[in-house]
C-alpha positions as a LaTeX table, in Angstrom:
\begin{tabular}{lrrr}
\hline
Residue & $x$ (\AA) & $y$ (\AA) & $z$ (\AA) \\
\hline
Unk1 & 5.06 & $-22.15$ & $-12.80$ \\
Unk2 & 6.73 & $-18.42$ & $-14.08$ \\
Unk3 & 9.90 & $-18.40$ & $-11.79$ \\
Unk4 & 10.14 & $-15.02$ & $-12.98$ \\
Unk5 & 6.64 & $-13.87$ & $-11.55$ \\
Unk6 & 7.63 & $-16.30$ & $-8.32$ \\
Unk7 & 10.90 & $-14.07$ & $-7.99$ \\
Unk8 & 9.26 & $-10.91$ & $-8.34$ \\
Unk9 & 6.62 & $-12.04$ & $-5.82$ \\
Unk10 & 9.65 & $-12.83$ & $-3.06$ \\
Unk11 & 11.17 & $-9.80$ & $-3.39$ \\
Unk12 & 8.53 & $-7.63$ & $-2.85$ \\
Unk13 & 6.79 & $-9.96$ & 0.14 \\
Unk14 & 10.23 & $-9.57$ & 1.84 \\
Unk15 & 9.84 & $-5.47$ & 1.04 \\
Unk16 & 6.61 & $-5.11$ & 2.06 \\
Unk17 & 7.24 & $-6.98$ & 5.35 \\
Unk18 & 9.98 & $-5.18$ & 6.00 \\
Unk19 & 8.94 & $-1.58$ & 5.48 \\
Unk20 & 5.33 & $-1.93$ & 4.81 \\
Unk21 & 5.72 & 0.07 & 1.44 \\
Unk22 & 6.23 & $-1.96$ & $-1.93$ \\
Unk23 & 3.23 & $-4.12$ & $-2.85$ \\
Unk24 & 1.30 & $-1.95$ & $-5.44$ \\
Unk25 & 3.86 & 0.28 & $-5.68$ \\
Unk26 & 6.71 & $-2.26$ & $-6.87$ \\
Unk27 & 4.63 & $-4.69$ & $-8.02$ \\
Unk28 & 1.85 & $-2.74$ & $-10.34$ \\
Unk29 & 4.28 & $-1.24$ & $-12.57$ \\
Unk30 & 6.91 & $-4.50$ & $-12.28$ \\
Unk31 & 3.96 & $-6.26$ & $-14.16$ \\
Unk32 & 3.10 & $-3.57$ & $-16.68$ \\
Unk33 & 6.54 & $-2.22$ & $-17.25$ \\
Unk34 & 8.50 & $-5.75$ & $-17.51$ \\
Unk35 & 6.05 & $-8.36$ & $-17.74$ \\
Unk36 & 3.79 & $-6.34$ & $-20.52$ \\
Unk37 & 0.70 & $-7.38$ & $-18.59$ \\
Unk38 & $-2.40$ & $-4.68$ & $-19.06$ \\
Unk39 & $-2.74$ & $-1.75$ & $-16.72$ \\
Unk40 & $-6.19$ & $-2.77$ & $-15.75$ \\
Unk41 & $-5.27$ & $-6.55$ & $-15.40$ \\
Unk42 & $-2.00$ & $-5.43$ & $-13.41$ \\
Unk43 & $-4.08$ & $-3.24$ & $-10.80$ \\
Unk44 & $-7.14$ & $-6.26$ & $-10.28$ \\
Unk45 & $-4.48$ & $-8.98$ & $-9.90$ \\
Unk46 & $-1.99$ & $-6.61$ & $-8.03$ \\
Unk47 & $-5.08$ & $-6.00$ & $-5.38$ \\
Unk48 & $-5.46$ & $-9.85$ & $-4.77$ \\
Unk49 & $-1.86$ & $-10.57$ & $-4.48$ \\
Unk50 & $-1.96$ & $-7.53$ & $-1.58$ \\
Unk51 & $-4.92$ & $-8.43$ & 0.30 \\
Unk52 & $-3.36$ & $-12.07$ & 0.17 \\
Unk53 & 0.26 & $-10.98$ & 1.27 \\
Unk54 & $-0.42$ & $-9.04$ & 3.56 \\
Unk55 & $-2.80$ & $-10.97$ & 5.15 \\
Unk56 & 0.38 & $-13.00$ & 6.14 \\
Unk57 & 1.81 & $-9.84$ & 7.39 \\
Unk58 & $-0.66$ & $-9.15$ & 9.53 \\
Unk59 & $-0.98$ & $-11.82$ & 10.90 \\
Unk60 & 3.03 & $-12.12$ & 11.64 \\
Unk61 & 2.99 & $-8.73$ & 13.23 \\
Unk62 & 0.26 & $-9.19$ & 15.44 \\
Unk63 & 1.29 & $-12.82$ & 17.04 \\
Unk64 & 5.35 & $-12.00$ & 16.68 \\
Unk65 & 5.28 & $-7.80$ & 17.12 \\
Unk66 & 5.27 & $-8.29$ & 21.02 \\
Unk67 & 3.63 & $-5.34$ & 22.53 \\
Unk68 & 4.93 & $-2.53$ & 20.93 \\
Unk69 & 4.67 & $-3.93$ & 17.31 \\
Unk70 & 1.36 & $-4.81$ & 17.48 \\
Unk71 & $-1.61$ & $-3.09$ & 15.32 \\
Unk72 & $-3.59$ & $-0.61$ & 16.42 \\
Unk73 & $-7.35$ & $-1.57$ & 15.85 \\
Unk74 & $-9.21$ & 1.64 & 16.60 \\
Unk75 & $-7.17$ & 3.43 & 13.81 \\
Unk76 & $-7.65$ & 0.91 & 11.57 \\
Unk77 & $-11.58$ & 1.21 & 12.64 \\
Unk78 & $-11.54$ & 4.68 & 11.60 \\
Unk79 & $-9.29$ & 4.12 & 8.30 \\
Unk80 & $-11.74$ & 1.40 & 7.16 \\
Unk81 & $-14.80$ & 4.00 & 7.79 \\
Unk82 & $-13.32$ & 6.00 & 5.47 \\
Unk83 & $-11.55$ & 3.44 & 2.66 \\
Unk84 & $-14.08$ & 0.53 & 2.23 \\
Unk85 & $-16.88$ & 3.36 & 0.87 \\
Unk86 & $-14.55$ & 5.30 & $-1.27$ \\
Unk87 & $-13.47$ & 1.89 & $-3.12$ \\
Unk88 & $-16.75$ & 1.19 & $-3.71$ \\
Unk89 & $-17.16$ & 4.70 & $-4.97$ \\
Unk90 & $-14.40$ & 4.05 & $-7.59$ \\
Unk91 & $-15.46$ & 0.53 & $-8.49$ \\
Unk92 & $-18.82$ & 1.97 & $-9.81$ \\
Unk93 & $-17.20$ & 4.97 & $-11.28$ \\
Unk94 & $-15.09$ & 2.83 & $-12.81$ \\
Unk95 & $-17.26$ & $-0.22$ & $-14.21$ \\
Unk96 & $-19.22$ & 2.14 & $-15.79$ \\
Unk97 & $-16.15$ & 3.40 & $-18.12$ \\
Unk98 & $-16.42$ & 0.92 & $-21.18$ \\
Unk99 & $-13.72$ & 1.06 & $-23.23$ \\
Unk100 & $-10.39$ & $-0.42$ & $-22.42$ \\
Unk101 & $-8.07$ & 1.90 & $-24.05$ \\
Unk102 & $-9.20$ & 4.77 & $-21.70$ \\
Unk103 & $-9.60$ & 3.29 & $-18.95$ \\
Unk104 & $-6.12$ & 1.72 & $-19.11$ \\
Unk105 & $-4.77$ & 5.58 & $-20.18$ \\
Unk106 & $-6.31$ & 6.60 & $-16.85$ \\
Unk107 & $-5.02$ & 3.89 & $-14.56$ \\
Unk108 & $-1.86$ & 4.07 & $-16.14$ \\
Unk109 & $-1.49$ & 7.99 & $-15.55$ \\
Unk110 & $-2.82$ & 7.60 & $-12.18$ \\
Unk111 & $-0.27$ & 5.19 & $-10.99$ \\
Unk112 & 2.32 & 7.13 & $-12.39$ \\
Unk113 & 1.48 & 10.20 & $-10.09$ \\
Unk114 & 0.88 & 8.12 & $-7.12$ \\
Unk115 & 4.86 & 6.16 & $-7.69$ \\
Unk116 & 5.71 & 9.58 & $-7.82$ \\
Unk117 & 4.60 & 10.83 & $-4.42$ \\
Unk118 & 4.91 & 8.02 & $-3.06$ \\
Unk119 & 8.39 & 7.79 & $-3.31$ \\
Unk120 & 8.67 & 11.19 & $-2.03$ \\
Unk121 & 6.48 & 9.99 & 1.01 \\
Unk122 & 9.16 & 7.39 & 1.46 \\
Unk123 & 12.11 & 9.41 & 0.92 \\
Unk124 & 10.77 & 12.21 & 3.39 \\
Unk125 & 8.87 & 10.19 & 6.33 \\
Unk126 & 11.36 & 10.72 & 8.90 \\
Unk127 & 11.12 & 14.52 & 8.28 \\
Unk128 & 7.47 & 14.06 & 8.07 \\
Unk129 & 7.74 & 12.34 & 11.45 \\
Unk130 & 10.20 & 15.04 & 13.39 \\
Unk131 & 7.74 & 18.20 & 11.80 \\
Unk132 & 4.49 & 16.38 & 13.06 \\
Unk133 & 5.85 & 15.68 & 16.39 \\
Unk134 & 7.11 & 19.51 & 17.14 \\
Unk135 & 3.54 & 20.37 & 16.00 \\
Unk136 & 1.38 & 18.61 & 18.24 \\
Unk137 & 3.23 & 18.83 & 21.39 \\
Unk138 & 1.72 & 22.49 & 20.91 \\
Unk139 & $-1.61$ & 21.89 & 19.48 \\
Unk140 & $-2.15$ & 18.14 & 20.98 \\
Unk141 & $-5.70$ & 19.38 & 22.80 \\
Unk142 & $-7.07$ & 20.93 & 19.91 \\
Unk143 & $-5.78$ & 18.26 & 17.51 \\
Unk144 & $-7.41$ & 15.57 & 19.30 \\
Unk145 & $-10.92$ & 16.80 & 18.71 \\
Unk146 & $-10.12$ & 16.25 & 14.71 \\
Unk147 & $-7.98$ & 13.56 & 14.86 \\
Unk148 & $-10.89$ & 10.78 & 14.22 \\
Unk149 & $-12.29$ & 12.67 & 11.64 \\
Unk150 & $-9.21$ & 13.40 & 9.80 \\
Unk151 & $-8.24$ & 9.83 & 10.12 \\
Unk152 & $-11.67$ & 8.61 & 8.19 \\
Unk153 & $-10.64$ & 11.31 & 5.69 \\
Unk154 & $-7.42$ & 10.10 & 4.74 \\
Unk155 & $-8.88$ & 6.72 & 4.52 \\
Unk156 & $-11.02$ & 7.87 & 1.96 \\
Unk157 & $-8.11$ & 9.34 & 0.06 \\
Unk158 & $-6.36$ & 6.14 & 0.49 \\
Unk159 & $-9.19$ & 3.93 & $-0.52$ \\
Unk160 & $-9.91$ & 5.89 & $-3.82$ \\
Unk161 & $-6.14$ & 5.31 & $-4.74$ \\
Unk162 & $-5.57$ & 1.51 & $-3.56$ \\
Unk163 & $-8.36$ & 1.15 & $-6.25$ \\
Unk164 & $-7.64$ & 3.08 & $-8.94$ \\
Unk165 & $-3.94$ & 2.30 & $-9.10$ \\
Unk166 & $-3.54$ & $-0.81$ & $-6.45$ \\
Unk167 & $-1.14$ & 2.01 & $-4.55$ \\
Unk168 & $-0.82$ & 3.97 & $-1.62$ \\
Unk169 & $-1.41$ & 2.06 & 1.11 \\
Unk170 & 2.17 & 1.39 & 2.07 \\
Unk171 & 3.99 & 4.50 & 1.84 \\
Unk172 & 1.30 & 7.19 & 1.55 \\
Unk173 & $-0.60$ & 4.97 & 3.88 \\
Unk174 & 1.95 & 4.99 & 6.61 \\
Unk175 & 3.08 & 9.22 & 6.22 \\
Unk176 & $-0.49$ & 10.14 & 6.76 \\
Unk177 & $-0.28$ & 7.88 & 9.77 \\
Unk178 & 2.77 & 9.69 & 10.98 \\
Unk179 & 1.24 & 13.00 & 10.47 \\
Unk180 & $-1.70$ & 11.89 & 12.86 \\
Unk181 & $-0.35$ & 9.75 & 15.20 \\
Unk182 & 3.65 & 11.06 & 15.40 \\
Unk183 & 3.44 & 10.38 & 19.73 \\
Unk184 & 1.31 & 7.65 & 19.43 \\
Unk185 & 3.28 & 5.03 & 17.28 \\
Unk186 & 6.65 & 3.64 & 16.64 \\
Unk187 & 7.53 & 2.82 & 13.31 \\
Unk188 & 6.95 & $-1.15$ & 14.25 \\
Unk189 & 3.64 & $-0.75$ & 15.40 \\
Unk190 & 2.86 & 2.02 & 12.23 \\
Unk191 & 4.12 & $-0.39$ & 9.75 \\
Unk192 & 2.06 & $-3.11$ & 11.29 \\
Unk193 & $-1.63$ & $-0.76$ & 11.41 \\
Unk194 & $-0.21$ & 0.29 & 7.85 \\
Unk195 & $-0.54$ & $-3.68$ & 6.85 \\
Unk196 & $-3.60$ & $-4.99$ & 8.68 \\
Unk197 & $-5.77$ & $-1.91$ & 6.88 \\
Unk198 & $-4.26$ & $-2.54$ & 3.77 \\
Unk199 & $-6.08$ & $-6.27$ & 4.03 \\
Unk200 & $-9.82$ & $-5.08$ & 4.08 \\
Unk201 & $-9.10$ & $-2.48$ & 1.40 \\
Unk202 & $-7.44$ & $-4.13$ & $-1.20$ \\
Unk203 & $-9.52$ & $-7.16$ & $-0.73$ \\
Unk204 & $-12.83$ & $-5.15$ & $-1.44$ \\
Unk205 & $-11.01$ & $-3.18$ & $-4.45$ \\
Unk206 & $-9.93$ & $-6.81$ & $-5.66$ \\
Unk207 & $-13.41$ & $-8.34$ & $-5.33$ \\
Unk208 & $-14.72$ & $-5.31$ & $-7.08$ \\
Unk209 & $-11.94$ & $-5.94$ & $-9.91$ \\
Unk210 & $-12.31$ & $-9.41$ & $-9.68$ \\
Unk211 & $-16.59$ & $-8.42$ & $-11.24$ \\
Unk212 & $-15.17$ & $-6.04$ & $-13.59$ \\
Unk213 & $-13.25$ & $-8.49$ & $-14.99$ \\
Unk214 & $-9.48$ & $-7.28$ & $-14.51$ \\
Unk215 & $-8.00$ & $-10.41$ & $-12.81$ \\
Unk216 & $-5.73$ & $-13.33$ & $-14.11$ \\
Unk217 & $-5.93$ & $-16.49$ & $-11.62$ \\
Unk218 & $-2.30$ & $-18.12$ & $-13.27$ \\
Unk219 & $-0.16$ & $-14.98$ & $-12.56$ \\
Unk220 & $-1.66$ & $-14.46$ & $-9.01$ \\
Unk221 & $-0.76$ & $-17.64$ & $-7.99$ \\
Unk222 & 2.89 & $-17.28$ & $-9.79$ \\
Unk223 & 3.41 & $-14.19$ & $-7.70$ \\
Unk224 & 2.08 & $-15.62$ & $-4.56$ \\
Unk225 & 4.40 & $-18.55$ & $-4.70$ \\
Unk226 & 7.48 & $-16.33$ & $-4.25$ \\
Unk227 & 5.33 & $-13.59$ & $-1.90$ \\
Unk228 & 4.08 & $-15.64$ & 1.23 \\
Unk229 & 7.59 & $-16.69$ & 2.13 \\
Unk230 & 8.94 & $-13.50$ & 1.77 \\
Unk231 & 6.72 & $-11.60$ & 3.56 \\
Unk232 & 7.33 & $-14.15$ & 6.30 \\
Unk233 & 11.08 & $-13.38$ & 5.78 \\
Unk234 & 10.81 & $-9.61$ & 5.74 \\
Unk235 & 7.82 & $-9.27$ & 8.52 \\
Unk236 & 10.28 & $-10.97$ & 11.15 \\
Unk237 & 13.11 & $-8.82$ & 10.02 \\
Unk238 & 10.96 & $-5.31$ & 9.86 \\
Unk239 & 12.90 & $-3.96$ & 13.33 \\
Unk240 & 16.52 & $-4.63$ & 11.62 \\
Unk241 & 15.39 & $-3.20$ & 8.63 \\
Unk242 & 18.35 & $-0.32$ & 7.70 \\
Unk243 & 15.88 & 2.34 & 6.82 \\
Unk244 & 18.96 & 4.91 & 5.20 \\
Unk245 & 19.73 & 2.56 & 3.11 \\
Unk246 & 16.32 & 1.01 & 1.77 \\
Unk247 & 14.11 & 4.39 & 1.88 \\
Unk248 & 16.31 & 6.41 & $-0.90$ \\
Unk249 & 16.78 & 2.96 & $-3.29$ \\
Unk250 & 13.34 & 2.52 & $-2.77$ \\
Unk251 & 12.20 & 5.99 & $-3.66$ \\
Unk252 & 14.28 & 6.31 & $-6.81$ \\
Unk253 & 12.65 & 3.00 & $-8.20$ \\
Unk254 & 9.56 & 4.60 & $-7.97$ \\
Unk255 & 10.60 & 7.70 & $-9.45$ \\
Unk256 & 12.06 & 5.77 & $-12.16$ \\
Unk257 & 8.70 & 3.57 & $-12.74$ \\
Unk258 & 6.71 & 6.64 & $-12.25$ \\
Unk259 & 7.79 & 8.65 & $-15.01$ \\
Unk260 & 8.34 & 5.51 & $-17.24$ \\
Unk261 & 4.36 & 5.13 & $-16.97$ \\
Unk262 & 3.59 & 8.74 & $-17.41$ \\
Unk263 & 5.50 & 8.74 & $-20.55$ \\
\hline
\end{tabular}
């Protein structure tokens, strides 16, 4: 066993069941930036080790979240209408690019755009949040007539960037929840629907990585060894989570690993 790749699994299980954001984005470029694994390798074996994970997650929220905490199914219905075909859309797109180099250029660019707004997703949510919530307690009738469809939509924009870069379904994931759903959800239940959709997705972008051939078997079970527990950990500590403290650290790692990778 790598105790290094065990370590780095732990501490991103517990930050992913904590907040729901920091599987692809901490782990993706933790592998390529410090561990010197290949982009392309880093995104297929990131995309196991989150369908795996959170698995866990979801499955902690939903028996342990009491009422409140609980996932919401019929937005995860409509997210999944909307992810699963646009990950199959950029699995073809992207088995049919051949050589390495630029396919590895494009992931690598990719991801660092997505770090990049993601941490300003995480950064901003709350204000997200509050500016959603003053909107649609004046528009909530007509809103609800696009609310479905907008909600397969920003699966789709979700599932096309889980596969390409193994990111976005945490943070982006759960802002484009808020802005949706701001009187429907507390941040308990949104980071628990954030997690169980995450499963489906990244498990069809992983088996569609898994054909390509961008997958290594020893360093997903490395990472694993240190992520189950701490997801455990961090899923039964997500409502004493202090947010103030965690979003803005959070956010300028990904900054940081964002413009590291677009360099």
């Amino acid at each position: 066993m790598d105790w290094l790749h065990a370590i780095a699994g732990l501490f991103v299980g517990v930050m992913v069941g904590m907040t729901g954001v920091g599987g692809g984005s901490l782990m993706a470029p933790i592998l390529i930036l410090l561990f010197g694994v290949s982009p392309t390798t880093a995104v297929g074996t990131d995309l196991w080790f989150a369908a795996i994970t959170k698995s866990v997650g979801g499955f902690v929220h939903h028996h342990h979240g009491g009422a409140e905490g609980r996932p919401d199914y019929e937005v995860i219905k409509r997210l999944c209408l909307g992810s699963l075909p646009a990950a199959v859309i950029v699995l073809i797109l992207l088995s049919q690019i051949d050589a390495q180099q630029i396919k590895g250029g494009l992931i690598m660019n990719a991801l660092g755009v997505v770090l990049i707004l993601t941490a300003i997703a995480t950064l901003f949510r709350g204000r997200f949040h509050h500016m959603a919530v003053h909107a649609r307690k004046d528009t909530a009738r007509n809103f609800l007539r696009y609310q479905a469809g907008l909600t397969v939509a920003a699966g789709a924009l979700l599932g096309a960037m889980v596969t390409l870069t193994s990111v976005g379904a945490g943070a982006l994931g759960a802002t484009l929840l808020l802005a949706l759903y701001p009187l429907r959800m507390r941040l308990q239940k949104l980071i628990a629907t954030d997690i169980v959709h995450a499963v489906p997705l990244t498990l069809v972008a992983g088996l569609g990585h898994l054909f390509i051939g961008n997958f290594n078997l020893l360093l997903l079970l490395n990472l694993l060894a240190g992520s189950i527990p701490g997801i455990i950990i961090g899923s039964m500590l997500a409502s004493k989570v202090p947010e103030k403290v965690l979003q803005p650290l959070l956010a300028c790692v990904l900054v940081v690993a964002g413009w590291r990778l677009l360099g």
